[in-house]
N, C-alpha and C positions, 0 to 999 in steps of 0.2 A: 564595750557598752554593757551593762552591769542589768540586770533582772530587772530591777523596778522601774527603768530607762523605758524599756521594751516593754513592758506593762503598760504603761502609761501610753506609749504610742499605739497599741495593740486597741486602747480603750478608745485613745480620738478616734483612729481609723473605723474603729463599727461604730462611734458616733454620729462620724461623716456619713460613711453607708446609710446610716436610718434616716439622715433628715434625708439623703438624695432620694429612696423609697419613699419615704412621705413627702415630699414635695412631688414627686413622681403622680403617687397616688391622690395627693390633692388637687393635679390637675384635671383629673378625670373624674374630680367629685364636682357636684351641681355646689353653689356658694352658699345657701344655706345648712350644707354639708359637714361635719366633720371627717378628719381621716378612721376613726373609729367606728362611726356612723356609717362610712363606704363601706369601711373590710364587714362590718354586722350585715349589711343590704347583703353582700355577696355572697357571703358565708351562709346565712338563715334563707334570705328572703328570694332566690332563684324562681322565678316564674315559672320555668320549666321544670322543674321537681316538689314533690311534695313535700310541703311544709313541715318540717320536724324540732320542736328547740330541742337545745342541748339539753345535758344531762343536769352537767353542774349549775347548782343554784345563784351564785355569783355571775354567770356567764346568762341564764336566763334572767335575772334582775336588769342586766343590762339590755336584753333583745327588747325584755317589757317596755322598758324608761324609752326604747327607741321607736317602740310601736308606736307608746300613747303620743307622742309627739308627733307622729304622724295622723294620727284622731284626731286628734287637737289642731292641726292646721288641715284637714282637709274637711274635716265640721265648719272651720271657720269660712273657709273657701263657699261652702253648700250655703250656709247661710246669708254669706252678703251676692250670691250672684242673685239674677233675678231670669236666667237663660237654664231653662228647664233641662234641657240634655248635660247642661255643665254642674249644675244639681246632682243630676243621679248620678253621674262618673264621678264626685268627691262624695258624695253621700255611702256607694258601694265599696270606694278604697277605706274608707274610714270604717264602716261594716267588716271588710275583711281583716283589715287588723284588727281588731278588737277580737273577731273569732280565733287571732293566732295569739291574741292574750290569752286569751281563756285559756291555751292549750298548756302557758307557760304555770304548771301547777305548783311550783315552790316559790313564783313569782307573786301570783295577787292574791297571796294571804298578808304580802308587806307591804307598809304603807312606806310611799302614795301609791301604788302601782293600786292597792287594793280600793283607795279613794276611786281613784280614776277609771279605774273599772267596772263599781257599780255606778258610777256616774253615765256610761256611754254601753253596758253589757246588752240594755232592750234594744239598738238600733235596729237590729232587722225586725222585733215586731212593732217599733213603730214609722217604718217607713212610711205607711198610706196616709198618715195626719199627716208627716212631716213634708209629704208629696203634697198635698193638700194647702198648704202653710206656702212653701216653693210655687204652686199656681198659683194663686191667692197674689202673690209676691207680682211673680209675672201680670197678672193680668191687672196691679195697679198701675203698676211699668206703662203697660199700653197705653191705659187709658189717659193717663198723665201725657205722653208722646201724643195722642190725639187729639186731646184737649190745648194741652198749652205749648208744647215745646215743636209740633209738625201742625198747627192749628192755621194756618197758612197753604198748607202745602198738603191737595187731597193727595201725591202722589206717596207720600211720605205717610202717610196718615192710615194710606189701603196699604202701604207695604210692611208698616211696624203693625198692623192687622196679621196678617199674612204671615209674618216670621211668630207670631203669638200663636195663630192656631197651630204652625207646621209644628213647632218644639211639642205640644201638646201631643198629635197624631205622632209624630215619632217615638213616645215616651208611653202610649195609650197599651201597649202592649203588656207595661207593668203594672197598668192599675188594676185594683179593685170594681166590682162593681159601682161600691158609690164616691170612689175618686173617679171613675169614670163620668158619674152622672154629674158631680161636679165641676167636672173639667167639660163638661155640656152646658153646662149652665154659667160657667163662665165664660164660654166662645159668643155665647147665645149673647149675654150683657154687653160683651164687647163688640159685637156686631151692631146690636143697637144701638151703642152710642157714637159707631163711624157711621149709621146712617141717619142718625140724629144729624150730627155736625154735616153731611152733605150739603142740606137745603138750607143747612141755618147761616145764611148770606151774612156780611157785616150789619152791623145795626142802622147804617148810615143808606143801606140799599133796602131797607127795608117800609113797608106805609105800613102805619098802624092796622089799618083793614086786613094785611097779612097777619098780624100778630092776633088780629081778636081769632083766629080760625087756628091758633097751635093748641096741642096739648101742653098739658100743666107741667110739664118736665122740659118739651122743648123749651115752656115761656122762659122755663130757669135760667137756662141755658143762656139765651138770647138775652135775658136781663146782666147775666153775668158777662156778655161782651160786650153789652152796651156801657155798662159800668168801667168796661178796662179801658174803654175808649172814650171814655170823660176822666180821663187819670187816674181812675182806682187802682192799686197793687192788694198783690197778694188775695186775688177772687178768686173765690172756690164754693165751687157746690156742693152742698152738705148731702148725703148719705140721704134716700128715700124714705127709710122709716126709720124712727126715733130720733129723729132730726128737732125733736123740740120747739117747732112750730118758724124754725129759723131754714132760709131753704138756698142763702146765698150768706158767704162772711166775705168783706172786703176792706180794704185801710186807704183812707186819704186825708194828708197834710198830717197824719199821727196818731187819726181818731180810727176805732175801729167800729164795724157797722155791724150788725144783725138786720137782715134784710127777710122779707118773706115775700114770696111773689102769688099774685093772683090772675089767672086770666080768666075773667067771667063773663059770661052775657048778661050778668045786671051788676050794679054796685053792693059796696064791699060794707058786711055788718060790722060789730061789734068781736066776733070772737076772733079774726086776725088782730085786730088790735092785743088782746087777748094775748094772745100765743105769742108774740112777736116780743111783747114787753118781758114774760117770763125769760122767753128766750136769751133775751139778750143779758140776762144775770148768769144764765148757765154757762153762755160762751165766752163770757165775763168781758164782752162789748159795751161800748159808751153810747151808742146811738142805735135805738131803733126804727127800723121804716119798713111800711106796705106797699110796693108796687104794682100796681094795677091799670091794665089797659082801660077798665070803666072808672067810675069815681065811688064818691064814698056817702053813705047812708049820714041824716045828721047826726044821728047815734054814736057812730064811727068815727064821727070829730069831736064832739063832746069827751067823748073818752079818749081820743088821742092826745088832748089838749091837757087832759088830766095828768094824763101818763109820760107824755114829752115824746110819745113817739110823731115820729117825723109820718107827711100821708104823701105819697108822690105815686099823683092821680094820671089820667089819661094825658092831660095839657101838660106836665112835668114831661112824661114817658117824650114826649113831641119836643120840650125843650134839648131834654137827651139826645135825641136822634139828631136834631139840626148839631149843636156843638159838638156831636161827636167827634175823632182825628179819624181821618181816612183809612 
């Protein structure tokens, strides 16, 4: 057998060798993993030792390019959760690489590593907005779970409560003063609107003579499930202030509505008409309407009539209630 025979077979055989080590090695890597990407984890990133990159520039271009990919999917991760303890655990692995970028100094003077770096370098100083941003996040979550998706069910309703403030006090440890006082003031709104929803029965269990005695937020509320419950989709309560004089949006047969609600001890002027007609250009709805437990001033029809806004007075509210569905 002649040199080049032996050669040749000398080459297959550590061929073979390397894929059986990387297949070896690929099975003990996670599947979004390369085998490259394993031996770098291993080699650089030991939990148990401190962090050192290599020397050579080549070899730390590589650890960089494997960091920011790790920023980049654990930012993503922080961002679409709405589970505050699973926030900070991607928001801090994403933080700590970016500090083992930093350390790679022949690394992020080249691009992209150097893109990507001043793109994500401030995380740790702006963790408190972005904590901020993550309650915020949470505590629509709730509200949304109370409102329409456990609005059924007070069991579901106090316990998607409960798992909202726990993440908070588990998490209270790293805030700020006024992430604190925010994440107070957030527990506080969402308290109020599980004990809103408690007494606000279907609209169908309801007399009028209950509704003349709510406040102006619960009436919202109440007008917005008596609405879902004469087939309106897609009702939601518009935001307390800057609301545009619009204080419910809902849709039925394809039309959309700007709605403003009123509960008063005498009848209704001129300036909901007012607000409600603006309104409904902002939200860029086809139909205006005032509802009201009392009825309406002549004033208040005269200029409804003008405007096309719709008036559904105390005798409507009655017609609502009976065709309500159960």
């Amino acid at each position: 057998m002649n040199g080049a025979v032996i050669g040749t077979l000398i080459l297959i055989f550590m061929l073979l060798i390397k894929c059986i080590i990387n297949l070896c090695i690929k099975a003990r890597c996670s599947p979004d993993m390369t085998v490259a990407e394993y031996l770098i984890e291993k080699t650089y990133l030991n939990p148990n030792k401190e962090f050192s990159p290599p020397s050579s520039k080549r070899k730390q271009m590589k650890l960089a390019r494997f960091l920011i990919k790790k920023v980049n999917v654990n930012m993503f991760m922080a961002n679409s959760c709405t589970n505050l303890t699973m926030f900070i655990d991607c928001y801090d692995k994403a933080a700590e690489s970016v500090s083992k970028v930093q350390k790679c100094k022949k690394a992020i003077t080249k691009e992209p590593i150097r893109t990507y770096y001043s793109k994500y370098r401030d995380l740790g100083d702006e963790f408190q907005w972005r904590l901020c941003d993550a309650i915020k996040k949470a505590k629509e979550t709730t509200i949304f779970e109370i409102q329409e998706k456990y609005q059924n069910s007070r069991e579901f309703q106090e316990k998607s409560f409960s798992q909202f403030e726990d993440s908070i006090n588990a998490a209270r440890r790293r805030f700020s003063i006024y992430t604190a006082q925010f994440a107070d003031d957030s527990i506080q709104e969402v308290r109020n609107m599980l004990e809103r929803s408690s007494h606000l029965r279907f609209p169908s269990d309801l007399s009028l003579s209950s509704v003349d005695h709510m406040e102006g937020h619960d009436f919202e509320y109440w007008c917005a499930k008596l609405l879902k419950r004469n087939g309106f989709e897609q009702v939601a309560v518009t935001k307390g202030s800057g609301d545009q004089g619009v204080d419910v949006l809902a849709l039925k047969d394809g039309v959309q509505y700007a709605i403003q609600c009123k509960c008063y001890s005498s009848d209704v002027g001129n300036t909901s008409i007012q607000e409600v007609h603006a309104g409904k250009a902002f939200y860029h709805c086809q139909v205006a309407v005032v509802m009201t437990n009392r009825y309406f001033t002549a004033g208040a029809k005269t200029l409804a009539q003008a405007t096309g806004v719709l008036l559904w007075d105390r005798a409507k509210l009655q017609e609502l209630i009976v065709s309500a569905a159960p």
